[in-house]
MARTORDREN-875946 format. One line per field, with one value per residue (C-alpha): x, y, z; chain. Coordinates in nm, 4 decimals, padded with zeros to 6 digits. Layout:
c1	(X,...) $
c2	(Y,...) $
c3	(Z,...) $
mol	(A,...) $
REM end
This chain:
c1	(-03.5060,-03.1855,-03.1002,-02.7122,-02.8089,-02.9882,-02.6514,-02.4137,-02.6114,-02.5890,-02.2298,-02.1740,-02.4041,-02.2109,-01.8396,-02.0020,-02.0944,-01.7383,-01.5997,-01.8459,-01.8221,-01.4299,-01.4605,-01.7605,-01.5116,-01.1894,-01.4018,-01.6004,-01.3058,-01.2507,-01.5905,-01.8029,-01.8100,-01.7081,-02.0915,-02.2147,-02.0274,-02.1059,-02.4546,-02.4665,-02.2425,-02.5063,-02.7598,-02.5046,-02.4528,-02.7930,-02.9043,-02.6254,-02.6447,-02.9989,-02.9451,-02.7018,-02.9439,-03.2495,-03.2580,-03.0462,-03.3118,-03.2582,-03.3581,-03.6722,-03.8233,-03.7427,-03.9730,-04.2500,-04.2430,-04.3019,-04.5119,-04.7350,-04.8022,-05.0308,-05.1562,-05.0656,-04.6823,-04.6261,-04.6561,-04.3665,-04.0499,-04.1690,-04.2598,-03.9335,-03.7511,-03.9827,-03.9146,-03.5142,-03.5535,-03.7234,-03.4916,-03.2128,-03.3781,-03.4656,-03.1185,-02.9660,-03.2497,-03.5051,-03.8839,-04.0126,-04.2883,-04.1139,-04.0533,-04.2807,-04.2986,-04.6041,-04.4575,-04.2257,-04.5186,-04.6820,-04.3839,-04.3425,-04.7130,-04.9093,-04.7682,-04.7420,-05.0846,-05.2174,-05.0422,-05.1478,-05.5116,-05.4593,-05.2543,-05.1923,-04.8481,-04.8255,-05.0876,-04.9454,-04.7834,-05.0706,-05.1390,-05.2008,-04.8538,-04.7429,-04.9999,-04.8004,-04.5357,-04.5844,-04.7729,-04.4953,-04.2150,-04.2911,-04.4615,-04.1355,-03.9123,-04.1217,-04.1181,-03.9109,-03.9285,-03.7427,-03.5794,-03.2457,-03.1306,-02.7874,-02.5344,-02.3431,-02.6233,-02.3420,-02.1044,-01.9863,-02.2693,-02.2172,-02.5445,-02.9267,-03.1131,-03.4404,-03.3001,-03.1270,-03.5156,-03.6951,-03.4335,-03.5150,-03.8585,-03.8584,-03.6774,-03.9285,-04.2185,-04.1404,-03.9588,-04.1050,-04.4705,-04.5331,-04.2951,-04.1348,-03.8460,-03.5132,-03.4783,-03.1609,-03.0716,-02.7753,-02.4207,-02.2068,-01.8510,-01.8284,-01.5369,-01.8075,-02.0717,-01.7389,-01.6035,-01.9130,-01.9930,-01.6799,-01.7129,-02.0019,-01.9084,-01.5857,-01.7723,-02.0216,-01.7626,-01.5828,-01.9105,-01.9636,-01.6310,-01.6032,-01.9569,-01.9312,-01.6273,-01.8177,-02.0570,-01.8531,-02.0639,-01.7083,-01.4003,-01.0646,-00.9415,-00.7265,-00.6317,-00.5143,-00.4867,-00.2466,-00.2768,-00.3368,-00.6028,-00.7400,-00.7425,-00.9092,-01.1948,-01.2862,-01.2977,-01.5084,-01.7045,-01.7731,-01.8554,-02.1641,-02.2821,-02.3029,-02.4718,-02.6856,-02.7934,-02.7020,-02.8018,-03.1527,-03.2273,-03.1443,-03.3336,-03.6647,-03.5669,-03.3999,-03.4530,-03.8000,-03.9684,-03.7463,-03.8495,-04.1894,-04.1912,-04.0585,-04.2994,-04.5524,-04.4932,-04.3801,-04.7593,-04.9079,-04.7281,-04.6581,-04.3773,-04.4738,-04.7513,-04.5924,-04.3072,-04.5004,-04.7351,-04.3893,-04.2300,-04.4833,-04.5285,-04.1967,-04.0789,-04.4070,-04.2371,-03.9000,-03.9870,-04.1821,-03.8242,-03.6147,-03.8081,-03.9498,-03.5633,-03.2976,-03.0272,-02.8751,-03.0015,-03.3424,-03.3808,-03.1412,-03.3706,-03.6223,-03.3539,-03.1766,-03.5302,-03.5577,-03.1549,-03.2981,-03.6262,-03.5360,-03.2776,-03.4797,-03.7573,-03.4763,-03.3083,-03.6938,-03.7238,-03.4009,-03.5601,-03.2311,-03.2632,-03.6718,-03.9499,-03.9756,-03.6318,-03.5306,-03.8624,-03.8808,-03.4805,-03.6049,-03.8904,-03.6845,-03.3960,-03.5765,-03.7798,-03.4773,-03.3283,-03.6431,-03.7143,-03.3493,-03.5312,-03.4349,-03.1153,-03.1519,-02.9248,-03.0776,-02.7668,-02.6973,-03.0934,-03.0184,-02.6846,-02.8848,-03.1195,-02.8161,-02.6976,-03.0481,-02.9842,-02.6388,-02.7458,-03.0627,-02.8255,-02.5708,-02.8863,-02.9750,-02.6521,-02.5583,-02.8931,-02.8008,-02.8999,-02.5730,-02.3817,-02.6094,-02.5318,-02.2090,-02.1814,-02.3575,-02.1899,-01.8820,-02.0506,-02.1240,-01.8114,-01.6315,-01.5921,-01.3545,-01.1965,-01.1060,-01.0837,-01.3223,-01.6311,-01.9892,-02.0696,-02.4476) $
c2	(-05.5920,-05.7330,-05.6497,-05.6589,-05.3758,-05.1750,-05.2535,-05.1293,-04.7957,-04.7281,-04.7623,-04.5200,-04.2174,-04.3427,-04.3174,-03.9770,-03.8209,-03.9480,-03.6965,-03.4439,-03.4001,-03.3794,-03.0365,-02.9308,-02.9217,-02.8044,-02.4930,-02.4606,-02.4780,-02.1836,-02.0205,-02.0916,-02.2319,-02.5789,-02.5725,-02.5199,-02.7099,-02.9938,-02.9547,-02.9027,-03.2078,-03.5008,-03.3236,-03.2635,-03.6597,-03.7587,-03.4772,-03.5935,-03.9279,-03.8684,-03.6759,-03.9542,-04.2184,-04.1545,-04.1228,-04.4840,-04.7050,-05.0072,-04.7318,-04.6025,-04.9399,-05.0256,-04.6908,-04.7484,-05.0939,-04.9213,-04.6807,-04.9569,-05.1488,-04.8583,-04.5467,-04.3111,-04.4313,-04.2193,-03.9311,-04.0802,-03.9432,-03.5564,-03.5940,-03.7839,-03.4609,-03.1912,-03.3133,-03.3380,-02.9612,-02.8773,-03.0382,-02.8573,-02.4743,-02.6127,-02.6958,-02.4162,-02.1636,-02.0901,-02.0413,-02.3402,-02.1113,-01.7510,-01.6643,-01.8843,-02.2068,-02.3141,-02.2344,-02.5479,-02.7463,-02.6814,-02.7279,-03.1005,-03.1669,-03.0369,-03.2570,-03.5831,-03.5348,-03.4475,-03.7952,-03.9879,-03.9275,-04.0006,-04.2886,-04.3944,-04.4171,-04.5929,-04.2975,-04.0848,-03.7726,-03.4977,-03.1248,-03.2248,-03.3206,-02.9862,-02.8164,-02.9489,-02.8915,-02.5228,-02.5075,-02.7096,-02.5167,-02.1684,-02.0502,-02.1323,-01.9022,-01.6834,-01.5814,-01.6060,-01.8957,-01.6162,-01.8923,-01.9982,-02.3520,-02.3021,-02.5670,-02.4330,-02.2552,-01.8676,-02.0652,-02.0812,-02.0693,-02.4442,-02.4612,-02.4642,-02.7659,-02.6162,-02.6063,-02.9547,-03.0600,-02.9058,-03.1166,-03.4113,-03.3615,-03.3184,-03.6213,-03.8091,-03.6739,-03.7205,-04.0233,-04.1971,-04.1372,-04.0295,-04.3005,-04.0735,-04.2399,-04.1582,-03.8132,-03.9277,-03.8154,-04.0153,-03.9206,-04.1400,-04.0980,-04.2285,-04.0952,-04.0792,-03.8357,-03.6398,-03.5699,-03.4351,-03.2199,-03.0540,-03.0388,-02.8558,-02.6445,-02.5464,-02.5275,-02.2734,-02.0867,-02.0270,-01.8947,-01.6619,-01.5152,-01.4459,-01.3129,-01.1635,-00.9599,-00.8043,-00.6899,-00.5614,-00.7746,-00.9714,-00.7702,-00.9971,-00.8605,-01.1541,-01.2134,-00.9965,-01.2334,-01.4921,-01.8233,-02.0324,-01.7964,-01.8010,-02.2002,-02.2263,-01.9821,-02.1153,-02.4842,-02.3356,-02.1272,-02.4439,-02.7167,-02.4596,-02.3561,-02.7155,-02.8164,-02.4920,-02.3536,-02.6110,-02.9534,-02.7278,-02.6225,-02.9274,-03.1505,-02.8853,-02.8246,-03.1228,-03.4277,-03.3159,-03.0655,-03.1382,-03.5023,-03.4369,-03.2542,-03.5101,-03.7431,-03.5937,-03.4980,-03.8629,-03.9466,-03.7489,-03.9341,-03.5771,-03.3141,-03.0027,-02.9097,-02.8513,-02.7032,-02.4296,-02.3437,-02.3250,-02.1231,-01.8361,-01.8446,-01.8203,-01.5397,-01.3283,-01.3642,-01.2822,-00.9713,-00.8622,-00.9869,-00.7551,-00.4760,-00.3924,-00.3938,-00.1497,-00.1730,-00.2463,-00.5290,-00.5703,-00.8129,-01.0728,-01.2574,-01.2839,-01.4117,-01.6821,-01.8128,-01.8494,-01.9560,-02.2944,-02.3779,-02.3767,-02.5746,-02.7917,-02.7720,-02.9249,-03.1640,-03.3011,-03.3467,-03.5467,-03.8371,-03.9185,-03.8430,-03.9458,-03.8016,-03.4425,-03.4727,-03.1081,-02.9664,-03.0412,-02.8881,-02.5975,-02.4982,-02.5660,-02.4131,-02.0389,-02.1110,-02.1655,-01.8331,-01.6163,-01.6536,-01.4813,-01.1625,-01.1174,-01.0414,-00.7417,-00.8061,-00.8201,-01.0180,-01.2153,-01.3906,-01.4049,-01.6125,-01.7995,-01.9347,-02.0812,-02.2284,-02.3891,-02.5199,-02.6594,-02.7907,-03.0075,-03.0956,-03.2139,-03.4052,-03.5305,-03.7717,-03.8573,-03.9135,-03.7557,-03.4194,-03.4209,-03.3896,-03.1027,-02.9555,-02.9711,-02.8014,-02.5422,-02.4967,-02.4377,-02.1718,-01.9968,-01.9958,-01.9576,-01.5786,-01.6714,-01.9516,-01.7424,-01.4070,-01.2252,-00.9896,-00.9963,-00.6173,-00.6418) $
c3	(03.6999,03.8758,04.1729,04.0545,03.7932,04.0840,04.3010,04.0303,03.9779,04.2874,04.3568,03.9977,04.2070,04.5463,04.3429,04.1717,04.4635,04.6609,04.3804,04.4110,04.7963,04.7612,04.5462,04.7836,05.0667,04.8907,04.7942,05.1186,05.2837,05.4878,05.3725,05.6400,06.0166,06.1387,06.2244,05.9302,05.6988,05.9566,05.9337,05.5059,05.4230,05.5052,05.2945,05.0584,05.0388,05.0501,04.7334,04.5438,04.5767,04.4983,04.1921,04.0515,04.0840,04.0015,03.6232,03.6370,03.4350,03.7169,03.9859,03.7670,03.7501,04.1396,04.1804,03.9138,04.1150,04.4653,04.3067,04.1677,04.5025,04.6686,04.4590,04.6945,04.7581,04.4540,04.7267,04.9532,04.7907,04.7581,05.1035,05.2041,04.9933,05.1719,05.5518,05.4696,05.3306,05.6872,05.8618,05.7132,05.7793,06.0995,06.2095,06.0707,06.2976,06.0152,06.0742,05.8476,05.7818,05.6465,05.2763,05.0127,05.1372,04.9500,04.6477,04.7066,04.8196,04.5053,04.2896,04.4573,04.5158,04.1815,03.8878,04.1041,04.2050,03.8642,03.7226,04.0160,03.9197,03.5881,03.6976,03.3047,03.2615,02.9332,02.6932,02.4314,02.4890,02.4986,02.5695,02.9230,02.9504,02.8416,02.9947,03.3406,03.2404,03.2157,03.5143,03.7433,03.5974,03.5900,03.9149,04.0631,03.7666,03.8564,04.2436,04.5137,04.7801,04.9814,05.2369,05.2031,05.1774,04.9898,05.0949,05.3306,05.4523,05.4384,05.2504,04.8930,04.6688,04.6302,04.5559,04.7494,04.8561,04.6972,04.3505,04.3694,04.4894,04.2159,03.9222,04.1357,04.1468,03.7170,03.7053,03.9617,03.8129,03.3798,03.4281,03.6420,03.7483,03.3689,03.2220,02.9556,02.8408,02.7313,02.9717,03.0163,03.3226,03.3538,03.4978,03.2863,03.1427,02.7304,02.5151,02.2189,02.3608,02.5282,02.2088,02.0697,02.3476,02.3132,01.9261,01.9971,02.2522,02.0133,01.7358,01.9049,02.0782,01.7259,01.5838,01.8902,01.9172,01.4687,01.4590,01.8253,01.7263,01.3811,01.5736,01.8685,02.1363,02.2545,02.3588,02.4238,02.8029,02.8844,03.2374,03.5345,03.7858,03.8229,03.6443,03.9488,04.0590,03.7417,03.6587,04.0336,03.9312,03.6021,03.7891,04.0649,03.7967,03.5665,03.8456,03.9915,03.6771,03.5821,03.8356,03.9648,03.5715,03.3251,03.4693,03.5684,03.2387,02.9975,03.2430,03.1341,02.8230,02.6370,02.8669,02.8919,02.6751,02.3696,02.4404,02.4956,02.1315,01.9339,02.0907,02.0593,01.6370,01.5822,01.7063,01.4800,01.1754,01.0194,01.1155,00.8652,01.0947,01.4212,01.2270,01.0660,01.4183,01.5892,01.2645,01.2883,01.6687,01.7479,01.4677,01.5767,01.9352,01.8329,01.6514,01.9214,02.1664,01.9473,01.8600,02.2556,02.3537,02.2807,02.0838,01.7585,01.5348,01.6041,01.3186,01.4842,01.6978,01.4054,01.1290,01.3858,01.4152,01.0494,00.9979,01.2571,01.1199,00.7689,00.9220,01.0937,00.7480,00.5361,00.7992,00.8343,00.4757,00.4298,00.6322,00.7980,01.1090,01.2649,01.2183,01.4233,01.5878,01.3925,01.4411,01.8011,01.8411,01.5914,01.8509,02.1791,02.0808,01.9746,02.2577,02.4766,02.3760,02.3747,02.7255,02.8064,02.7279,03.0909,02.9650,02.8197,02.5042,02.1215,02.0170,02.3164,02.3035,01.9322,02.0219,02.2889,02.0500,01.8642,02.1660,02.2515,01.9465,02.0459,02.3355,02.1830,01.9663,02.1977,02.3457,02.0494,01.9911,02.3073,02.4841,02.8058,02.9938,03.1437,02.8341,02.6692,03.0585,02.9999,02.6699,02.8341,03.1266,02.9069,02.7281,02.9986,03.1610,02.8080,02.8478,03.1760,02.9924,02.7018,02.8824,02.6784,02.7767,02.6470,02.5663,02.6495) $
mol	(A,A,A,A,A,A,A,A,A,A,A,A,A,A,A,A,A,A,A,A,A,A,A,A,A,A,A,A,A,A,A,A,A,A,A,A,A,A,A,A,A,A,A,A,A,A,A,A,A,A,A,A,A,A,A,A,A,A,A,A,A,A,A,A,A,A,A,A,A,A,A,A,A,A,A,A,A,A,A,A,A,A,A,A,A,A,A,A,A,A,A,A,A,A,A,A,A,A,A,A,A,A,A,A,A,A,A,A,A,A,A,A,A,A,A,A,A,A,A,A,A,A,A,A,A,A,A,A,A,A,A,A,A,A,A,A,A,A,A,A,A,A,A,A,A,A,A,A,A,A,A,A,A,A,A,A,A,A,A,A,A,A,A,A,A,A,A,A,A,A,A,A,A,A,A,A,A,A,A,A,A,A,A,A,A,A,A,A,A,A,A,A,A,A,A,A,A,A,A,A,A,A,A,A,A,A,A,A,A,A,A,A,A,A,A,A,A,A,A,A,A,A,A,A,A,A,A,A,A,A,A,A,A,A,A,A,A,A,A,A,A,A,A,A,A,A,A,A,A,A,A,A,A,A,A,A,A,A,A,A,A,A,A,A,A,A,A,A,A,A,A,A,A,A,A,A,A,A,A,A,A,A,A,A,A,A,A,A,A,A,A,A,A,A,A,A,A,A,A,A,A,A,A,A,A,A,A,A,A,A,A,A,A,A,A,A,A,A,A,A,A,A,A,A,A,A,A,A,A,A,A,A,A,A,A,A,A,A,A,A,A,A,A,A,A,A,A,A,A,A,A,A,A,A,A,A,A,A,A,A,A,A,A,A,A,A,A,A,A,A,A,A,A,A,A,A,A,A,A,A,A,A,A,A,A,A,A,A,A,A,A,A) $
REM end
């Protein structure tokens, strides 16, 4: 590695997060105390900065580098993230020791540990893998850390330090202690991959709003405030979901479980098997998503899943494309829009699993979480874009 390419990726975070900073404080502006926002912005800096450096390739081998001197300097940068989140609570009058913190400790701790002692960077992608991935990933999804770290601390909803932590930890730990490549977790501006994430995002948008408006799930309400208002709220709106939802979930789903998935079916020299566990699997769970909600269409979760993996079965057939690159998108993208049964909606997880779909896709050709991210943070801030409702 050169230390000029290790210089130059850091200026690109140090320019991105210049930009980033200047929309944290036009929106904070007038949120929050002096105090606060005077306490928030150096974390602010240091996360960000963080967050657009560490899936640079030059910065991933200076760590694997570090990490390889002494086994246990693989434990440094949790703990370097963990005493900065401290810090913050602490200076803002929080008992360290309220809410969940363990839960953090664990979400940091566990898969850096469980690679450490494996300490085999270079072996196959196996069920261990996703067996950690699960187990890193969801115990956080599912309960509360119940202390707040959002940035200001009773500001905007910027975002939280303990969410920015977690994406950095997913990057730390895939990437670089478990040497997956090609996450992609890479803020980088190319006309190429910009044109096909909006494409994409069109193209999706376009089948949302035709098939939407059959089914009466999207009503057209337009705007009632003015357009400055409005322009200033769909910037605000897009910038945090980027960076709060969508950046949060393609990391976990595209740069690393989709990744994982091909992987792990291009090892196995054959794609039909892993298509056909993930085929039945995933229909048995969306007929058991649509018909244990209520509502209309129970049938729609069920037939998206077999609109993508036949899909997928054909795309994998043409040999075009690399072996289990449809069959991995097939299985993330159902999977992606089964586990919105949160939501509530038959026909919104049904239109989620297209956009998992989208989104892997989006991944696919440009190689980069942030792109898929973006695609999806346009989604979801489509219906203020467009001035339209979802009818859930």
């Amino acid at each position: 590695m050169k230390k000029g390419e290790l210089y130059n990726s850091l200026l690109k975070g140090g320019l991105a997060t210049v930009v980033l900073t200047v929309l944290f404080l036009y929106y904070t502006a007038g949120r929050c105390s002096t105090q606060e926002l005077l306490i928030a912005l150096p974390f602010f800096l240091i996360f960000y900065f963080v967050q657009f450096v560490l899936g640079r390739e030059s910065v991933i081998q200076a760590f694997v580098t570090w990490n390889g001197k002494r086994r246990w300097n693989v434990l440094v940068f949790p703990s370097l993230l963990l005493a900065l989140y401290f810090i913050y609570l602490g200076l803002n009058g929080q008992n360290i020791l309220e809410g969940n913190p363990a839960l953090l400790l664990y979400t940091l701790y566990f898969p850096v540990l469980v690679y450490g002692l494996i300490n085999d960077p270079n072996r196959k992608i196996g069920w261990i893998d996703f067996t950690v991935f699960i187990l890193a990933l969801f115990p956080f999804n599912l309960f509360s850390l119940k202390q707040n770290s959002d940035l200001p601390i009773h500001g905007s909803g910027f975002d939280a330090i303990s969410h920015v932590m977690v994406i950095l930890s997913g990057v730390y730990v895939f990437a670089i202690v478990r040497g997956i490549k090609e996450v992609g977790f890479v803020p980088e501006i190319k006309l190429k991959s910009l044109r096909t994430a909006l494409i994409v995002w069109l193209a999706f948008y376009a089948f949302v709003f035709v098939f939407g408006r059959s089914v009466d799930f999207i009503a057209v309400i337009g705007y009632s405030d003015p357009v400055d208002i409005v322009i200033k709220t769909v910037l605000f709106t897009l910038v945090t979901s980027f960076l709060h939802t969508a950046l949060f979930e393609e990391l976990f789903f595209r740069g690393i479980l989709q990744n994982m998935v091909t992987r792990r079916i291009a090892q196995g020299k054959s794609w039909l098997v892993f298509w056909l566990v993930g085929f039945v699997l995933l229909l048995i769970g969306a007929f058991v998503v649509g018909y244990t909600l209520e509502g209309k269409m129970k049938w729609f979760p069920a037939f998206v899943t077999v609109v993508l993996f036949t899909s997928a079965y054909f795309l994998e057939k043409s040999e075009k494309f690399g072996l289990g690159v449809y069959t991995s998108l097939a299985i993330t993208g159902v999977t992606f829009g089964l586990v919105h049964y949160h939501a509530k909606s038959i026909i919104y997880i049904g239109l989620a699993c297209v956009a998992g779909w989208a989104y892997g896709y989006t991944y696919i050709k440009t190689k980069n979480v942030f792109y898929s991210a973006l695609v999806h943070a346009l989604v979801n801030t489509g219906v203020l874009i467009f001035g339209l409702k979802m009818m859930r």
